[in-house]
mmCIF file as gemmi writes it, N, C-alpha and C atoms, coordinates in Angstrom:
data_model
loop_
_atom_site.group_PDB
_atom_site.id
_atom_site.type_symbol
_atom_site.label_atom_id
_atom_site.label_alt_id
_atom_site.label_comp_id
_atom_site.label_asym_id
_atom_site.label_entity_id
_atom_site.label_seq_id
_atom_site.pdbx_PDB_ins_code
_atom_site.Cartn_x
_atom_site.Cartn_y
_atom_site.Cartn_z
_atom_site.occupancy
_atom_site.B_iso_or_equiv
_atom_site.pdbx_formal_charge
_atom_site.auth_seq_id
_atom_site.auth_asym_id
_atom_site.pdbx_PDB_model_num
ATOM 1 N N . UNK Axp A 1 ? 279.284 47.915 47.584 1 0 ? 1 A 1
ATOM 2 C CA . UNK Axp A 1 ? 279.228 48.698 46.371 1 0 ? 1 A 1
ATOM 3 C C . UNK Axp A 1 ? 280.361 49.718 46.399 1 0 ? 1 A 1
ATOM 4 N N . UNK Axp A 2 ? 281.288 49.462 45.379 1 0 ? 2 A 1
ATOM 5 C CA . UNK Axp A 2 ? 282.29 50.603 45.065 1 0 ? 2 A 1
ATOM 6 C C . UNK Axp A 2 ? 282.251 51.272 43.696 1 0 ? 2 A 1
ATOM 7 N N . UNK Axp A 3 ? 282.309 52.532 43.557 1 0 ? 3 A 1
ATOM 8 C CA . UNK Axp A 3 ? 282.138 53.536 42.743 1 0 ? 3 A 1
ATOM 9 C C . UNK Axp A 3 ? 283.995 53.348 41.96 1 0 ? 3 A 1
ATOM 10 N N . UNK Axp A 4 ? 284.345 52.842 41.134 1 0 ? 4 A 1
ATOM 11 C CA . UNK Axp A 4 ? 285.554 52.485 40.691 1 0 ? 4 A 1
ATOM 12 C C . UNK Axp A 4 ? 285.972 53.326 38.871 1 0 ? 4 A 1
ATOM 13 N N . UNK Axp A 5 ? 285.059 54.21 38.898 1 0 ? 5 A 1
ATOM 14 C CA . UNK Axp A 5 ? 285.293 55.296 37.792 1 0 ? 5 A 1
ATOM 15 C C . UNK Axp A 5 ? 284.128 56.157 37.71 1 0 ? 5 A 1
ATOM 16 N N . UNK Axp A 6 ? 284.544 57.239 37.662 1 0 ? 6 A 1
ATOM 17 C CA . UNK Axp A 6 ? 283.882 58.474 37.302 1 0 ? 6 A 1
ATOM 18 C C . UNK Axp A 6 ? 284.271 59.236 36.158 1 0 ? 6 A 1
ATOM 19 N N . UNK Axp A 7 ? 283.474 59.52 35.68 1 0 ? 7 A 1
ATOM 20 C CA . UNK Axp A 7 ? 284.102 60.287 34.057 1 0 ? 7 A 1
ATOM 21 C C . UNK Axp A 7 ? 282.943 61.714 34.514 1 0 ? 7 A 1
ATOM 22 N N . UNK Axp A 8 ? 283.606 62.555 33.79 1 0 ? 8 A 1
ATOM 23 C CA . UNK Axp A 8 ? 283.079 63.973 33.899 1 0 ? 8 A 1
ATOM 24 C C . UNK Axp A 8 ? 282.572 64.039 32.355 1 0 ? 8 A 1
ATOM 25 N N . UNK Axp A 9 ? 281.379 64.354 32.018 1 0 ? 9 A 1
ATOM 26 C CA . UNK Axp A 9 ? 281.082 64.361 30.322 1 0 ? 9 A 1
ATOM 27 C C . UNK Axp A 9 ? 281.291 66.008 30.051 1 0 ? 9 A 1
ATOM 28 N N . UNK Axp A 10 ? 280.806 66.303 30.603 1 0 ? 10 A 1
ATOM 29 C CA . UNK Axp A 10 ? 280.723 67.913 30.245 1 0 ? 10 A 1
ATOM 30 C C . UNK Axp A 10 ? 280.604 68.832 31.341 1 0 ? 10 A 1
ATOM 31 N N . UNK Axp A 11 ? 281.23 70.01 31.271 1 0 ? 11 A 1
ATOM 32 C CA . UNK Axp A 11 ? 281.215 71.024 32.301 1 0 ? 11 A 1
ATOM 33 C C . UNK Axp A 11 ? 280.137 72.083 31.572 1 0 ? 11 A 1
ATOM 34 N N . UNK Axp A 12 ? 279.606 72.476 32.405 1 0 ? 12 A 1
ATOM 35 C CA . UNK Axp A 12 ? 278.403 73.533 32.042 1 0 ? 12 A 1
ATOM 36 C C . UNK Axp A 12 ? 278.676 75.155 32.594 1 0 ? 12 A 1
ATOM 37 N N . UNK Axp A 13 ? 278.527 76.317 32.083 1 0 ? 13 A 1
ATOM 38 C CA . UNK Axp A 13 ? 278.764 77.572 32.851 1 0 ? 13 A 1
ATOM 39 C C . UNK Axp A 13 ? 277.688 78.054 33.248 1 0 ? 13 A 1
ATOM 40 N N . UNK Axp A 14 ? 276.741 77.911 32.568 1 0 ? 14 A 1
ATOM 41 C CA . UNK Axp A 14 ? 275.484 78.834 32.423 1 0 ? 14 A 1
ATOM 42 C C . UNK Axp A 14 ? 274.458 77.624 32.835 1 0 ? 14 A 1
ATOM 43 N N . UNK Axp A 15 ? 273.39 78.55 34.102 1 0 ? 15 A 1
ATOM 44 C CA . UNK Axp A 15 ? 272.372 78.125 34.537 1 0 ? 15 A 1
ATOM 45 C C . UNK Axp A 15 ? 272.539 77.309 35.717 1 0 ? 15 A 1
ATOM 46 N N . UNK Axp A 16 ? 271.702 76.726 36.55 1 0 ? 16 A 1
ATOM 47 C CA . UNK Axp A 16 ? 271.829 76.153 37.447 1 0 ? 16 A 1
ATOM 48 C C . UNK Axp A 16 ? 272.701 74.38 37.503 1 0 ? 16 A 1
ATOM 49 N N . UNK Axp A 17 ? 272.355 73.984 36.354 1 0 ? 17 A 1
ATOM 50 C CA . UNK Axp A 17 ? 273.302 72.689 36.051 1 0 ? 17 A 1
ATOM 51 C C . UNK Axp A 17 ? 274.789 72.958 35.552 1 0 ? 17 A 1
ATOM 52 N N . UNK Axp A 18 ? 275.763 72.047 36.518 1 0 ? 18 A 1
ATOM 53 C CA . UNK Axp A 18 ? 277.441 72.394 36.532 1 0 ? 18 A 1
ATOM 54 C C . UNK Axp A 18 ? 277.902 71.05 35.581 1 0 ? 18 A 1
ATOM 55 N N . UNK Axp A 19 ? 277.168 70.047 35.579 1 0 ? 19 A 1
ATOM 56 C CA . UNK Axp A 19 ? 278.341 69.24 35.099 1 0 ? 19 A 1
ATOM 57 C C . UNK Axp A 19 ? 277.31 67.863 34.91 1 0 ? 19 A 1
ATOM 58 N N . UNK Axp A 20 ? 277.493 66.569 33.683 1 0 ? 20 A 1
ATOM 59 C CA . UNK Axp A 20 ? 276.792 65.744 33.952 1 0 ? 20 A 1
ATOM 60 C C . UNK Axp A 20 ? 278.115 64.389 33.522 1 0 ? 20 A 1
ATOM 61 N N . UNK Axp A 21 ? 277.583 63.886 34.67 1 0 ? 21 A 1
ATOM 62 C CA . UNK Axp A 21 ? 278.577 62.392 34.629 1 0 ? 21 A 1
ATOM 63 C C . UNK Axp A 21 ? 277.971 61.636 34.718 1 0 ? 21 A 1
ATOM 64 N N . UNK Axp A 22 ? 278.971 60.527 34.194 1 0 ? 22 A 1
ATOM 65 C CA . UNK Axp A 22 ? 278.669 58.832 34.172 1 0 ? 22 A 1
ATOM 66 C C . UNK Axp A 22 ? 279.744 58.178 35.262 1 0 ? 22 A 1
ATOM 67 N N . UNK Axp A 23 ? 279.196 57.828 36.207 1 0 ? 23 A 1
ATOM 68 C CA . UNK Axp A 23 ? 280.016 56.083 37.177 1 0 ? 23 A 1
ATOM 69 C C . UNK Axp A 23 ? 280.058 55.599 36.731 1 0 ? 23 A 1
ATOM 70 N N . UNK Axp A 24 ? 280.934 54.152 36.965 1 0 ? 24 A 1
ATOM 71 C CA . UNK Axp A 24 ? 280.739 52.793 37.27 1 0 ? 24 A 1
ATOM 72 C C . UNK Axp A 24 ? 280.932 52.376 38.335 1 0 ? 24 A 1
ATOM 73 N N . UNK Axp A 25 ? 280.343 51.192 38.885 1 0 ? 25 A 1
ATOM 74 C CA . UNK Axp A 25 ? 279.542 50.881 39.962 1 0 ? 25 A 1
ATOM 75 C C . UNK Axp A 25 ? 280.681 49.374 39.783 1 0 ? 25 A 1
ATOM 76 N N . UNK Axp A 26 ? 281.251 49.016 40.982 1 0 ? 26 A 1
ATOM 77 C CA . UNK Axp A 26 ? 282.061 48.034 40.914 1 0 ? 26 A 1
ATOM 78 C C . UNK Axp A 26 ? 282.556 47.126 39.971 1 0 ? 26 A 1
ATOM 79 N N . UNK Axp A 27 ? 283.207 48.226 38.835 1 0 ? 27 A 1
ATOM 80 C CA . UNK Axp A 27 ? 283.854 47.676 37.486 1 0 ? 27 A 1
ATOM 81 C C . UNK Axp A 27 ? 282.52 46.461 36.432 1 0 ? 27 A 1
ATOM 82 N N . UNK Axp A 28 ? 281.5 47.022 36.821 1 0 ? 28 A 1
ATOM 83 C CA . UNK Axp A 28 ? 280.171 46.019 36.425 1 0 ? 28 A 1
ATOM 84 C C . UNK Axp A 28 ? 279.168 46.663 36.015 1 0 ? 28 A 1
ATOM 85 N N . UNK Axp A 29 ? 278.888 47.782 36.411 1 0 ? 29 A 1
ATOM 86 C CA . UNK Axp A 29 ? 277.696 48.924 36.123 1 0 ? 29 A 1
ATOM 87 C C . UNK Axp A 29 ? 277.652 50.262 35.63 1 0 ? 29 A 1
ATOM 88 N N . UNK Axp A 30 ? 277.515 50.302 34.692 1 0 ? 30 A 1
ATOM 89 C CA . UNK Axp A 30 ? 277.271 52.008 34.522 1 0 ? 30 A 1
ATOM 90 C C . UNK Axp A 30 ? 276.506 52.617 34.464 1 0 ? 30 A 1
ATOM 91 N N . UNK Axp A 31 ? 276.516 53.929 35.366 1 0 ? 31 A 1
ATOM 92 C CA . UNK Axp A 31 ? 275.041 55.062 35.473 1 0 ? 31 A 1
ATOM 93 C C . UNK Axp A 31 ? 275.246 56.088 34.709 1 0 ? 31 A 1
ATOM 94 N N . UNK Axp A 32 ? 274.934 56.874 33.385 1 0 ? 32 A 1
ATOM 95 C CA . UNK Axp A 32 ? 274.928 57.852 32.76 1 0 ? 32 A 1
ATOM 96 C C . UNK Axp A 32 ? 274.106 58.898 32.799 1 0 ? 32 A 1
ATOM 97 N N . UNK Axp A 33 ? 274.516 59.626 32.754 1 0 ? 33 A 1
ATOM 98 C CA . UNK Axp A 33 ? 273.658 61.383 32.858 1 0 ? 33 A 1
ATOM 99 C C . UNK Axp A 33 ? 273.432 61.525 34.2 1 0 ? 33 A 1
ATOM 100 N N . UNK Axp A 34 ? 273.875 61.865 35.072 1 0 ? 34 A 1
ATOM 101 C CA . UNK Axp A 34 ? 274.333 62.223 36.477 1 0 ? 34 A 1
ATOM 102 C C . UNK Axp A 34 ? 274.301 63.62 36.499 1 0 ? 34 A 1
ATOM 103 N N . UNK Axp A 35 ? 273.475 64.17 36.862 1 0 ? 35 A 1
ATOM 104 C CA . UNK Axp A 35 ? 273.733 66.088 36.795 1 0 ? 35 A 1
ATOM 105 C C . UNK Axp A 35 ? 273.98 66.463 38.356 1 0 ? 35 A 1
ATOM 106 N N . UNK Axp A 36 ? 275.123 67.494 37.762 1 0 ? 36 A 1
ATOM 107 C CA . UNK Axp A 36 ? 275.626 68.009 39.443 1 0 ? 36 A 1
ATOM 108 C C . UNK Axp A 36 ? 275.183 69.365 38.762 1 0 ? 36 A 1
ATOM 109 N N . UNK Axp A 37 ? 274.062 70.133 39.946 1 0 ? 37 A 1
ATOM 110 C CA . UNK Axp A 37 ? 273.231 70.912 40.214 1 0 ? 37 A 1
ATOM 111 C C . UNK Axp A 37 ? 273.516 72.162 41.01 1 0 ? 37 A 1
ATOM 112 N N . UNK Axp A 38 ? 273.607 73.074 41.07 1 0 ? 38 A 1
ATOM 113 C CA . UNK Axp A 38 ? 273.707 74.176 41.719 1 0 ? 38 A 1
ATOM 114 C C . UNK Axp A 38 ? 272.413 74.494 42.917 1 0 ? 38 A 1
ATOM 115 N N . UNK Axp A 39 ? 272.166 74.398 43.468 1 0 ? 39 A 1
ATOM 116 C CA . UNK Axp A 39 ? 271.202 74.083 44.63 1 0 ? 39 A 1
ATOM 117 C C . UNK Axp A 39 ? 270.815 75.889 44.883 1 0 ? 39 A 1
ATOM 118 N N . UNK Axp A 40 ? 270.27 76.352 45.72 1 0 ? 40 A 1
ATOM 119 C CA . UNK Axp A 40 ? 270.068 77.539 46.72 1 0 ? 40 A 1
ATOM 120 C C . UNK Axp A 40 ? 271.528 77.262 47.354 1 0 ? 40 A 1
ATOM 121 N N . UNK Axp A 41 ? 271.678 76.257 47.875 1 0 ? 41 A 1
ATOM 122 C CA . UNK Axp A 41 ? 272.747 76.646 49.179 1 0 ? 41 A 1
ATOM 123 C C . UNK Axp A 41 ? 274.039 75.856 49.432 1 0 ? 41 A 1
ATOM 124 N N . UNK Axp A 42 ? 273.779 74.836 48.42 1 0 ? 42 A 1
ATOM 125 C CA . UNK Axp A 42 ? 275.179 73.828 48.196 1 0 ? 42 A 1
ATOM 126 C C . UNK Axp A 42 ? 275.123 73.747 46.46 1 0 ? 42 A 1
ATOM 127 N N . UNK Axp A 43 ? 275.857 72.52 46.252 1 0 ? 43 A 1
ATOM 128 C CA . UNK Axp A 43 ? 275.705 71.624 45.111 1 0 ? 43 A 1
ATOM 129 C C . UNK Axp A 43 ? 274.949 70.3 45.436 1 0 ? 43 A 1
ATOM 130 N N . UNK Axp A 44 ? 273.942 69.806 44.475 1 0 ? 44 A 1
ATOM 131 C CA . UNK Axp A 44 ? 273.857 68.764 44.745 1 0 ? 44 A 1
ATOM 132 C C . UNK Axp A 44 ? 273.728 67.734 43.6 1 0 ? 44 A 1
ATOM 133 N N . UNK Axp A 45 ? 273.893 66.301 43.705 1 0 ? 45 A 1
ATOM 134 C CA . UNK Axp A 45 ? 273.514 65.485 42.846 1 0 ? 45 A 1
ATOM 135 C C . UNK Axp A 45 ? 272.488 64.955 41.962 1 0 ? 45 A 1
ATOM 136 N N . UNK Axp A 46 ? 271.79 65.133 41.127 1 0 ? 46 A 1
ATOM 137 C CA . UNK Axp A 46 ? 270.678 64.407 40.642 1 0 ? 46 A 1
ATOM 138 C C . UNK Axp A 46 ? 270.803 63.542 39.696 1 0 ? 46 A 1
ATOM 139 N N . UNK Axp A 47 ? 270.235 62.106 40.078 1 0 ? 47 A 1
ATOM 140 C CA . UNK Axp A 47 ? 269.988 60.521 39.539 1 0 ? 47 A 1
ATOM 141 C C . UNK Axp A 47 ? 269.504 61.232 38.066 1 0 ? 47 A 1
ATOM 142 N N . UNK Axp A 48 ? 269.89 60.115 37.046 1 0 ? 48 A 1
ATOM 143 C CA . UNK Axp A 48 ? 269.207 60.123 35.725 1 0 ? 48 A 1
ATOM 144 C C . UNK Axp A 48 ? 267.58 59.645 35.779 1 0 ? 48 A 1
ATOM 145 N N . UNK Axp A 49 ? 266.565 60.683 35.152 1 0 ? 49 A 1
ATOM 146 C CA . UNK Axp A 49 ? 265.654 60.782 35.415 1 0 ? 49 A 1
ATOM 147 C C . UNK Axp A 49 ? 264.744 60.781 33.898 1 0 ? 49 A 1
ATOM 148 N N . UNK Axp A 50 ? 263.458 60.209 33.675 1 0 ? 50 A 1
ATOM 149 C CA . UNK Axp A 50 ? 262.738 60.401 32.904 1 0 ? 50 A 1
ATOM 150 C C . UNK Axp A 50 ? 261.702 61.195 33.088 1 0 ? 50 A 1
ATOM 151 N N . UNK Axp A 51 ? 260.736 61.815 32.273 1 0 ? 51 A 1
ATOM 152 C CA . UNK Axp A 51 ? 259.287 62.442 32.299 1 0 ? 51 A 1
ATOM 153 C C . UNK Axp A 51 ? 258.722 61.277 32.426 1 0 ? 51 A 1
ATOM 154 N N . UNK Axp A 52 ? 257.551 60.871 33.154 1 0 ? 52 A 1
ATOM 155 C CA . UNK Axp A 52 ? 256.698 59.972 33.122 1 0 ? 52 A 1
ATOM 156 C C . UNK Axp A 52 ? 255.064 61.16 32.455 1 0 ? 52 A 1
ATOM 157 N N . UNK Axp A 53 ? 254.16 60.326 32.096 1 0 ? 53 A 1
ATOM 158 C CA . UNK Axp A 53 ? 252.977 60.461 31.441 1 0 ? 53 A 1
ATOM 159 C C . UNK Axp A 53 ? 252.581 61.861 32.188 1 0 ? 53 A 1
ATOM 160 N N . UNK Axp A 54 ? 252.673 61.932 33.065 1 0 ? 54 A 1
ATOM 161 C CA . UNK Axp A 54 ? 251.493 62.856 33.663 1 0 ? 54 A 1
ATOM 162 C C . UNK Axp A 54 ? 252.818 64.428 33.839 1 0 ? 54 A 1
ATOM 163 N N . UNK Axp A 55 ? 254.189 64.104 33.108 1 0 ? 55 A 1
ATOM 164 C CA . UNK Axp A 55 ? 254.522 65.202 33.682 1 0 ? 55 A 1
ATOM 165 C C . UNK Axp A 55 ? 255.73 65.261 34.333 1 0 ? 55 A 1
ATOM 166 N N . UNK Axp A 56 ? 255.401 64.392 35.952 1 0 ? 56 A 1
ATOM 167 C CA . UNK Axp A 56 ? 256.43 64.038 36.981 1 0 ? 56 A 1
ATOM 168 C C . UNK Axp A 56 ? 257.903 63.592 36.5 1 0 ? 56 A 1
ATOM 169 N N . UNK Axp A 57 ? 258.836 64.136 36.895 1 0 ? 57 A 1
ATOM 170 C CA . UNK Axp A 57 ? 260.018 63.181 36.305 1 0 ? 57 A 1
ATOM 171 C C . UNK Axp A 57 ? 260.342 62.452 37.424 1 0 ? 57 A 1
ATOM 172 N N . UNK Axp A 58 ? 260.947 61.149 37.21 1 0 ? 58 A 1
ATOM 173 C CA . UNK Axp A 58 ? 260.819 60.003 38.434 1 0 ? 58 A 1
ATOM 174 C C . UNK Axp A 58 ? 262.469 59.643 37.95 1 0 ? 58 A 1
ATOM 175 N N . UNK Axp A 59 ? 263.074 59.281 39.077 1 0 ? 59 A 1
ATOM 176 C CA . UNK Axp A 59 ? 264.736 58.642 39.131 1 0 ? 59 A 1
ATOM 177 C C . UNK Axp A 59 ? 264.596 57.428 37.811 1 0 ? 59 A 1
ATOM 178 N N . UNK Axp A 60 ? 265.345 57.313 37.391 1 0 ? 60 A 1
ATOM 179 C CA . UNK Axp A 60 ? 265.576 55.947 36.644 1 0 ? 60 A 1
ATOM 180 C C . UNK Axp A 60 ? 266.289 55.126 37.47 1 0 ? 60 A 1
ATOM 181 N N . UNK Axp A 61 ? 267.139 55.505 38.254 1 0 ? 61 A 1
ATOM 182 C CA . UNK Axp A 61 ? 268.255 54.813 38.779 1 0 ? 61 A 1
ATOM 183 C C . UNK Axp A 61 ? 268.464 55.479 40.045 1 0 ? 61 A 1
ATOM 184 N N . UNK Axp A 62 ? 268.835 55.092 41.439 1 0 ? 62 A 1
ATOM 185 C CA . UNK Axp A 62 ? 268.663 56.288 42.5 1 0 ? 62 A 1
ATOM 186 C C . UNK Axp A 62 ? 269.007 54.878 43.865 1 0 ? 62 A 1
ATOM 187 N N . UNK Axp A 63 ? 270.278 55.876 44.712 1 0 ? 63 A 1
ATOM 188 C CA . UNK Axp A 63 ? 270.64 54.703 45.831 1 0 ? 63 A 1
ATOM 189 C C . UNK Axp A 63 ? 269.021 54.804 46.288 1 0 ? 63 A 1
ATOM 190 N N . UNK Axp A 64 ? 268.913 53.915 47.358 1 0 ? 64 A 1
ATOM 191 C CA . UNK Axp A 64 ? 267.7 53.681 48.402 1 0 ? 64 A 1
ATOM 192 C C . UNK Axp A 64 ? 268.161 53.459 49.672 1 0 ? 64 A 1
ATOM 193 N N . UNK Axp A 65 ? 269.086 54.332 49.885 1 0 ? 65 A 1
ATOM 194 C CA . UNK Axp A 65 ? 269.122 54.825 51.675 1 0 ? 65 A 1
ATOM 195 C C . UNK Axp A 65 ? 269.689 55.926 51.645 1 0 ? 65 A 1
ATOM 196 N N . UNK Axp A 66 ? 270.152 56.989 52.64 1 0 ? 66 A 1
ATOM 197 C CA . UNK Axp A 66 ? 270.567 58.022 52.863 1 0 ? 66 A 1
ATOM 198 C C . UNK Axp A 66 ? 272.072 57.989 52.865 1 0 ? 66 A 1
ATOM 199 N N . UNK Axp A 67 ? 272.42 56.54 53.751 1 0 ? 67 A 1
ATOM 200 C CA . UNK Axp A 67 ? 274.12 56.168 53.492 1 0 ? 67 A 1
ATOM 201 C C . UNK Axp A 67 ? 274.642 56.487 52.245 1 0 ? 67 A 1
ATOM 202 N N . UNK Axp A 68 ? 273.782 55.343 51.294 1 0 ? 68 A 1
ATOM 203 C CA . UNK Axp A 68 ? 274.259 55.404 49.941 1 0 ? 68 A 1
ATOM 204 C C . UNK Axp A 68 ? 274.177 56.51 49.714 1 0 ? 68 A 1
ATOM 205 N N . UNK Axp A 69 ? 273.194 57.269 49.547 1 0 ? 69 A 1
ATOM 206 C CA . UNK Axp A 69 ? 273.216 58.67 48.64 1 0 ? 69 A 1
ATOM 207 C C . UNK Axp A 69 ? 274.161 59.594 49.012 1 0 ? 69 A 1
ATOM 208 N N . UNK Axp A 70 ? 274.399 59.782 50.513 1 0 ? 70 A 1
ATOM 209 C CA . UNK Axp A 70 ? 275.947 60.755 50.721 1 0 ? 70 A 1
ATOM 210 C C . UNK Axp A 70 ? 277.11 59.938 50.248 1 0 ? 70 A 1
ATOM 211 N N . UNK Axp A 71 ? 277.734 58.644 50.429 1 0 ? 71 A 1
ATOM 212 C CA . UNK Axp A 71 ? 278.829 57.999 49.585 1 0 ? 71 A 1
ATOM 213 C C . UNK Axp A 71 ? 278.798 58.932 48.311 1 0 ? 71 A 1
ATOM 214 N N . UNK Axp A 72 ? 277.621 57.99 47.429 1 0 ? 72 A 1
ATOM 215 C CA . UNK Axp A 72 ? 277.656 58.206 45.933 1 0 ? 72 A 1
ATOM 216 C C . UNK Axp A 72 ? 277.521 59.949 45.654 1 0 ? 72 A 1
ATOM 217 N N . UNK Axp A 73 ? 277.13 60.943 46.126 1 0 ? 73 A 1
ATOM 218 C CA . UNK Axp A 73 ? 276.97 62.188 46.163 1 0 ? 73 A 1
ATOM 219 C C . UNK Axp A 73 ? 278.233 62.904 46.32 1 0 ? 73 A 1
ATOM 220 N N . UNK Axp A 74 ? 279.181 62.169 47.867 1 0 ? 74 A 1
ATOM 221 C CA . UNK Axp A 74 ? 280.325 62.59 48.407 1 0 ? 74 A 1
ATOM 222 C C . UNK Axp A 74 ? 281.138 62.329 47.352 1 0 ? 74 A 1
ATOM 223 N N . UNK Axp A 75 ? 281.287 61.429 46.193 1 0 ? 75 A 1
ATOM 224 C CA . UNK Axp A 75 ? 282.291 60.485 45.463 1 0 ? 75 A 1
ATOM 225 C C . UNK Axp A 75 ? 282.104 61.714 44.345 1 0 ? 75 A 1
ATOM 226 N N . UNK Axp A 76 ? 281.098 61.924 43.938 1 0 ? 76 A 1
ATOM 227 C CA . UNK Axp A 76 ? 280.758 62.665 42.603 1 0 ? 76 A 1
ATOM 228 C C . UNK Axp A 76 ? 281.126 63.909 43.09 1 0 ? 76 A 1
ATOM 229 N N . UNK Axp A 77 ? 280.565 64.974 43.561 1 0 ? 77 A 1
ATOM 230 C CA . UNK Axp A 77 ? 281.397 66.164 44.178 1 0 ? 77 A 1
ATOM 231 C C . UNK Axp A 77 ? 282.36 66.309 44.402 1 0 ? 77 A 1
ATOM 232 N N . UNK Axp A 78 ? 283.307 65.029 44.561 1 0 ? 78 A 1
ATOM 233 C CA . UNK Axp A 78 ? 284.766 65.34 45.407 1 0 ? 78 A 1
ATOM 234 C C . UNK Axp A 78 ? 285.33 65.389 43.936 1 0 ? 78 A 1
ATOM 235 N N . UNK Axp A 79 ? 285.083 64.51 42.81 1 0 ? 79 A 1
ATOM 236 C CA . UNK Axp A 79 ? 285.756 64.378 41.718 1 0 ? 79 A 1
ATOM 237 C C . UNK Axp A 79 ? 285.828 65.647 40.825 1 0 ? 79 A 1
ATOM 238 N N . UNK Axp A 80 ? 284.299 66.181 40.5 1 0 ? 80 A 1
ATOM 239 C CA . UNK Axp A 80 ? 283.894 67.267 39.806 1 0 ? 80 A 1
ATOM 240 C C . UNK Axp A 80 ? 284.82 68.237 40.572 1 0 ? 80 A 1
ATOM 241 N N . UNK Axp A 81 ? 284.404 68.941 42.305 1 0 ? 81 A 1
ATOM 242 C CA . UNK Axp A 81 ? 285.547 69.56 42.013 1 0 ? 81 A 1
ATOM 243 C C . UNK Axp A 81 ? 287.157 69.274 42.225 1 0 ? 81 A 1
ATOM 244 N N . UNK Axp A 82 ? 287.69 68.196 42.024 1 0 ? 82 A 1
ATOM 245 C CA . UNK Axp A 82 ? 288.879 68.162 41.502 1 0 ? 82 A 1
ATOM 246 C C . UNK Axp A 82 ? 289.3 68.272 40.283 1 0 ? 82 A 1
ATOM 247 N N . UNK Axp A 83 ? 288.29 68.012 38.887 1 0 ? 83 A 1
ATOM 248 C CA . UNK Axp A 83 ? 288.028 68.484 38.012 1 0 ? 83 A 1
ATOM 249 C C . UNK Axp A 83 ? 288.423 69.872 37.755 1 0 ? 83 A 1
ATOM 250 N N . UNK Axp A 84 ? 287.718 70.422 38.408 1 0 ? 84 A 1
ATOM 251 C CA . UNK Axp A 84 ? 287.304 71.879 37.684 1 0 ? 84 A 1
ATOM 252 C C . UNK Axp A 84 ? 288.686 72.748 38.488 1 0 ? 84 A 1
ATOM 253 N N . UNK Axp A 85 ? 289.09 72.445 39.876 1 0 ? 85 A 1
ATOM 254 C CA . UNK Axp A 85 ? 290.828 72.711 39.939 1 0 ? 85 A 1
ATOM 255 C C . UNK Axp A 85 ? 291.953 72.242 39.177 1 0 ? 85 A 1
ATOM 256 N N . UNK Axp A 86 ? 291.478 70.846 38.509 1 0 ? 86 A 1
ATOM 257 C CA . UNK Axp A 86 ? 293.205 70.302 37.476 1 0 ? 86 A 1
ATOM 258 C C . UNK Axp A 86 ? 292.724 71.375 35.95 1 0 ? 86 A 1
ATOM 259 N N . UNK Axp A 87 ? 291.373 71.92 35.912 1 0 ? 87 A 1
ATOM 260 C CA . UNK Axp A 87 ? 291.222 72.837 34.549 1 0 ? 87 A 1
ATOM 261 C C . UNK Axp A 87 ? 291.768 74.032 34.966 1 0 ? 87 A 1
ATOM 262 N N . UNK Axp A 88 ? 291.684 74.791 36.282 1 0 ? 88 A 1
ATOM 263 C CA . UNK Axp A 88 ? 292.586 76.143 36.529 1 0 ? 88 A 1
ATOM 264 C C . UNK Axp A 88 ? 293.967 75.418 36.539 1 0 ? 88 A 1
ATOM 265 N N . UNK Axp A 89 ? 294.063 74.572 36.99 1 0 ? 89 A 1
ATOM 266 C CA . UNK Axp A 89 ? 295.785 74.677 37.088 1 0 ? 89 A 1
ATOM 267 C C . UNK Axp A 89 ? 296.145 74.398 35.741 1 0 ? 89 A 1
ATOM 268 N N . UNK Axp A 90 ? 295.588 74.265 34.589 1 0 ? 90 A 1
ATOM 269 C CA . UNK Axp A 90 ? 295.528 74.031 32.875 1 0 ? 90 A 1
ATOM 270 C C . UNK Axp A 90 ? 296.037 74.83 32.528 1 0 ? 90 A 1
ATOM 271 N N . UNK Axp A 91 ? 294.766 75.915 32.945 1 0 ? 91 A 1
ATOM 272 C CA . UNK Axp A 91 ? 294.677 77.004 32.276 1 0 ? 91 A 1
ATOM 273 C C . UNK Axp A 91 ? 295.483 78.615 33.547 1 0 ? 91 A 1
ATOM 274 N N . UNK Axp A 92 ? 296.385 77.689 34.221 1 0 ? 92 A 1
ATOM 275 C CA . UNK Axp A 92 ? 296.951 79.216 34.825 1 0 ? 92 A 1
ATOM 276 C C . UNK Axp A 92 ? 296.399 79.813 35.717 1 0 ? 92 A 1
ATOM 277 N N . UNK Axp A 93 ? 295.038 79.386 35.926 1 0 ? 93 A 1
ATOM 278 C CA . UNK Axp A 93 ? 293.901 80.133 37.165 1 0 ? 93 A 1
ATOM 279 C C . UNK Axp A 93 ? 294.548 79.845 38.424 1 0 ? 93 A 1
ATOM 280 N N . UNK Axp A 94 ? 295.159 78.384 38.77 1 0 ? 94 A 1
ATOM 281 C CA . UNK Axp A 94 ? 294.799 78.434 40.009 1 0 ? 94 A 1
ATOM 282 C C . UNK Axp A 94 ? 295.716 79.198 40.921 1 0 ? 94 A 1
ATOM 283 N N . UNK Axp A 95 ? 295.07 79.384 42.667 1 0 ? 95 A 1
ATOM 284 C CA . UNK Axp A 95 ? 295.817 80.346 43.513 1 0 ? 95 A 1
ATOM 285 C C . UNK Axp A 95 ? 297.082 79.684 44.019 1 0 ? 95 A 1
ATOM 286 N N . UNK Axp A 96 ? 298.22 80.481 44.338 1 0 ? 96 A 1
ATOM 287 C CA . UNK Axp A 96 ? 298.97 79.709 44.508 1 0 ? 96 A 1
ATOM 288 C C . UNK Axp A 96 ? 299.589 79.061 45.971 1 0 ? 96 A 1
C-alpha cells in the first residue's frame, strides 16, 4: 500500500482541529475527511468517522495495525506541515 496523493482541503485556526484531508491510496482509492487534530501533547490523525445509533462515533475507514497507522499518520503530518511552511514562505512568515 502506497499513499500516492495527499490533498490538504482546508486549514483550520481555531479549536482543536488543524486541517482535514483526502489520500489516495495506490492511485486506486480515496479516503476523504481525514482530520489532523491537535492532541494534549502532539498532533494526531483521525480516520473519517460516523455517529452510530447509540451516540459512539466508529472509524469508517481506519489502517488495522499499528505499522500502518504510523506510515499513513507519518505521510499525513509530514505533508500538512510542509503545507503550512510553503503558506509562511507565501506569505513572508517564514524564518530565515
Amino acid at each position: 500500500m502506497q499513499i500516492t496523493d495527499i490533498k490538504i482541503r482546508k486549514i483550520i485556526t481555531e479549536g482543536r482541529l488543524r486541517a482535514i484531508i483526502s489520500i489516495t491510496i495506490d492511485n486506486m482509492l480515496a479516503i476523504h475527511d481525514i482530520k489532523v487534530v491537535q492532541g494534549d501533547e502532539r498532533l494526531f490523525v483521525a480516520m473519517p468517522s460516523r455517529k452510530d445509533e447509540n451516540g459512539i462515533f466508529r472509524d469508517v475507514v481506519h489502517p488495522i495495525s499499528l505499522e500502518a497507522r504510523a506510515a499513513v499518520e507519518g505521510e499525513i503530518l509530514e505533508a500538512y506541515k510542509n503545507h503550512l511552511y510553503n503558506l509562511e514562505i507565501e506569505n513572508g512568515e517564514a524564518a530565515v
